[in-house]
N, C-alpha and C positions, 0 to 999 in steps of 0.2 A: 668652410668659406675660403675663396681664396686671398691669398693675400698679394697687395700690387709693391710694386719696389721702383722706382724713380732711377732715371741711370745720375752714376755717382760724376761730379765734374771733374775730381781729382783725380779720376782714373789713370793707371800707370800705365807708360808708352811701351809700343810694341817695340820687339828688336825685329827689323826687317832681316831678312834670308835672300830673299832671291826672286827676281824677276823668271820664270821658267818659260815662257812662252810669249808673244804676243801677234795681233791678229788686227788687218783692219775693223773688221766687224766686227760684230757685240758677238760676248761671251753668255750665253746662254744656262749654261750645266755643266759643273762638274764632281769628278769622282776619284774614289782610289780605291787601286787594286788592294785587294787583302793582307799582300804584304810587304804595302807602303812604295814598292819602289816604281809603280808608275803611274800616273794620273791621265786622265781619258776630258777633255772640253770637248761639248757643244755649240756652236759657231753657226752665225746668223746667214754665211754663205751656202748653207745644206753641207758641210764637213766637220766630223771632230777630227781631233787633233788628239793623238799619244803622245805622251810625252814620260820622260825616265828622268825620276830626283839625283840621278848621277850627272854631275854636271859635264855638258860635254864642251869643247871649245872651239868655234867657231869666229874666225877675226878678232880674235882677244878675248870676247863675251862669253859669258855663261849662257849651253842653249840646249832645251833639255826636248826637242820636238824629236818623235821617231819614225812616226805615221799618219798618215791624213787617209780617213777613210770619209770618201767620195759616193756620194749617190741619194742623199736627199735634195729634195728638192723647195727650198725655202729652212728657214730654220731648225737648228738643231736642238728642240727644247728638252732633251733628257737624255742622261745616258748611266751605264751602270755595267760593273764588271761581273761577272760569275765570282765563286768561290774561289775558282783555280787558277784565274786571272787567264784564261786560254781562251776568251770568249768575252763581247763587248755587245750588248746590246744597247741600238738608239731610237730614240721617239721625236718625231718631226711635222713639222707643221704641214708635212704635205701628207699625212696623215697616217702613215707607215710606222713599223715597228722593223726594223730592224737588225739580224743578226751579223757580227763582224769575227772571224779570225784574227785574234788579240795578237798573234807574229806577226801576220804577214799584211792584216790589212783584208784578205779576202771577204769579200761579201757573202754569207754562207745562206742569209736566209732573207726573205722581204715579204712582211707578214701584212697580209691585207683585210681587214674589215673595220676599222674606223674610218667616220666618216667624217673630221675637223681632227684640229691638230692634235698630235699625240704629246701630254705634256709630263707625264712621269711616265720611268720603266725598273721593273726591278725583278731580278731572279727569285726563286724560290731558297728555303736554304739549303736544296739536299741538290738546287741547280737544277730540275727536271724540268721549271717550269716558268715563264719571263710572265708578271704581269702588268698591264701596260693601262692608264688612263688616260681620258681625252675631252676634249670640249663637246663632244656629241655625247654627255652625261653618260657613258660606259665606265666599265674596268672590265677586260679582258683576259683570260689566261691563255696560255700557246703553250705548245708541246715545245720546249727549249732543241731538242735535236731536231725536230720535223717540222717545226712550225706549225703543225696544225692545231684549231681550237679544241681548248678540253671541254668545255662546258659541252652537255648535251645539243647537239645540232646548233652548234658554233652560237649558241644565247649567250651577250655576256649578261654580268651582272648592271641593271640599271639604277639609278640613280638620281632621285629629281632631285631640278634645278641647274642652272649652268653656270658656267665659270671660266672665263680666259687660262686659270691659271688648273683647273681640275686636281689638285694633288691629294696623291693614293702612296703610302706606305706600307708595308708589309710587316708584319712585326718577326722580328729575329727566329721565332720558333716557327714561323709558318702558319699560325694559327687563326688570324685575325687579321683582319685588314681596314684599315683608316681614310676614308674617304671623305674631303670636304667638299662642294659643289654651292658657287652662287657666296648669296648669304643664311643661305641655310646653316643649319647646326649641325656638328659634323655627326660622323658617324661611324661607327664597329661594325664590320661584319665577320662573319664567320664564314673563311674564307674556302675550307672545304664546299660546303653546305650554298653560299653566297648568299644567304640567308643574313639579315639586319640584328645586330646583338643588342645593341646599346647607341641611343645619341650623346654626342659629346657638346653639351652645355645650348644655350636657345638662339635661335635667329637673330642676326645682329645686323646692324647697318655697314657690316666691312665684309667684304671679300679677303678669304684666305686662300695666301699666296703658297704657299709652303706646308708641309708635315712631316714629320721625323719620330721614329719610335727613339729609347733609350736600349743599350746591347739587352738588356734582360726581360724586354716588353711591359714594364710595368709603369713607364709613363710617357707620355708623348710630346710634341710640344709644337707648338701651330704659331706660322705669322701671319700677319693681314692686311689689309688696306690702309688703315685706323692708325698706323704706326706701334703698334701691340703683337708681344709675343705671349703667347699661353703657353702653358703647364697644365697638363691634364693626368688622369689616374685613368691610366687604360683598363684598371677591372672595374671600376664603379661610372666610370666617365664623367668623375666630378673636375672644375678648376681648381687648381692647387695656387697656383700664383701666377702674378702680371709681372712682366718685364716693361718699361718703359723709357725711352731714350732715343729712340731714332725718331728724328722729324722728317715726317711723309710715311710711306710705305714699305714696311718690312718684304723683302722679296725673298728671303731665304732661310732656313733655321737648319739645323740642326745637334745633336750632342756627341760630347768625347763618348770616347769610349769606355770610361769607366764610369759615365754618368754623372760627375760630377760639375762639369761646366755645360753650355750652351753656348752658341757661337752662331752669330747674325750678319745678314748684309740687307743693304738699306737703297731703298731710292737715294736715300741723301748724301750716298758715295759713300757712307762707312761702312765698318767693321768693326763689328764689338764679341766681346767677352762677356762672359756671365756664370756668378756661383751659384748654380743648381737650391743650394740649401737656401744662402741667406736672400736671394735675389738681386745681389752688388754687382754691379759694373765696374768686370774685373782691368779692362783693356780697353782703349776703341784705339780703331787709326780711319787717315782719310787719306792715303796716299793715290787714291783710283782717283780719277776724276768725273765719273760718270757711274749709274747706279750698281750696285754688287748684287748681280741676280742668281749668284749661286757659291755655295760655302761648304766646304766637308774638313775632317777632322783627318790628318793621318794613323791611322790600325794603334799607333804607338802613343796618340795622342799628344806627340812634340810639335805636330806641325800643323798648322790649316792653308789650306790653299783656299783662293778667291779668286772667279771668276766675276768681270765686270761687261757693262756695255760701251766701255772705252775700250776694248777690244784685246787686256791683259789679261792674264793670266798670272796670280801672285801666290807665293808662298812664305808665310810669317813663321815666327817660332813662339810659339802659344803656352812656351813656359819661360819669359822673358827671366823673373825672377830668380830661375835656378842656375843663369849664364855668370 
């Protein structure tokens, strides 16, 4: 059974780091490179934005922008680095997957066959292979250097049910793939095969926003409409535990690196913290003014970045307590 945990009000404050980027538009997605030193936003004008945690200085300010790669058309709902950080792939509302040249910016690939917006993308872990979801109830695989579809005669894998937000994670070994849609129950696939393993818990009256494996695949954790983050056992696909604390709609989840926190952004402009074990509300902040639609963990797990629809891009240090 799982167990539900209530966010704690005494929560300890964050130590702010650094403003890295900011943008008229809403922040969509973002990411970090493997190792830590550069993060990639999705941006509601059809561009992300590179940006390097080496502060650079620009009219006094800290300003960490090094690229804007240009050519969507509408927003930039997903983005994600290769392995080697030499490759950026984006997913956008004009319905594209896109491959980027993580130097220089070039455009290398513009992968065509969804038909509504693309709202996750993620490499394989050996890099051969971007796989990409979208609101036309697919998940996709592409050949990473050619762009072309792996699935037999470009089939991707389908899906019922739909979803504004369609989010697909891949889990760390490649093995398995996590697919919410709608309010439907999620679901495992077996991502060689594309083949249905296991559903992850029953039909509910919330739309999930978000999906995230832990580094060793052995649990997941999902946010919603409902203002609720799950904890799931990705080999049995039972719930393990409810986080509770944001008022309105979780838009973002994912976990450190070594599995042992959870890290949330919320319609209601927060950011929170969370202990994996006990389910306590380690952190929140509200410094964003407008909702936190995307949240990642730095490789080192010192640091999270937070993209918002107030058009920042923020980065906190997510082990306040060791300063």
């Amino acid at each position: 059974m799982a167990r539900s945990r209530d966010s704690n009000p005494a929560a300890a404050n964050w130590q702010y780091d650094r403003t890295l980027s900011a943008h008229r538009k809403a922040v969509h997605s973002v990411a970090f490179s493997r190792d830590g030193e550069r993060f990639v936003a999705g941006c509601s004008n059809g561009t992300a934005v590179v940006g390097t945690m080496t502060p650079r200085w620009s009219g006094g300010a800290t300003w960490g922008k090094t690229l804007t790669l240009a050519g969507h058309a509408g927003d930039v709902r997903a983005v994600a680095f290769d392995g080697t950080g030499t490759r950026i792939a984006t997913g956008g509302a004009d319905g594209t997957v896109r491959l980027w040249n993580a130097a220089t910016g070039e455009q290398t690939h513009r992968l065509i066959g969804h038909e509504q917006p693309v709202t996750s993308v993620a490499f394989s872990p050996d890099d051969a292979a971007v796989v990409s979801g979208s609101q036309d109830s697919t998940v996709r695989m592409w050949d990473a250097k050619t762009g072309a579809g792996l699935r037999p005669a470009f089939e991707p894998v389908r899906v019922e049910g739909r979803s504004e937000s369609f989010p697909v994670a891949l889990s760390p070994d490649g093995s398995a793939l996590a697919v919410f849609a709608g309010s439907n129950p999620g679901c495992l696939w077996d991502f060689q095969s594309g083949r249905s393993a296991r559903a992850l818990g029953d039909k509910r009256n919330a739309i999930t926003n978000a999906v995230a494996f832990n580094a060793d695949g052995t649990r997941l954790v999902s946010a919603d409409s409902k203002g609720e983050v799950r904890v799931w056992d990705a080999q049995t696909g039972e719930e393990v535990l409810t986080l509770r604390g944001h008022r309105g709609e979780v838009l973002a989840a994912g976990f450190s690196p070594d599995g042992t926190r959870i890290v949330t952004g919320g319609k209601d402009g927060t950011t929170k913290l969370w202990d994996v074990r006990s389910g306590a509300e380690l952190l929140s902040l509200t410094s964003q003014t407008d909702a936190v639609s995307s949240v990642a963990f730095s490789p080192d797990g010192k640091r999270i970045v937070c993209g918002s629809h107030d058009g920042s891009v923020k980065v906190y240090d997510a082990t306040p307590s060791e300063r």
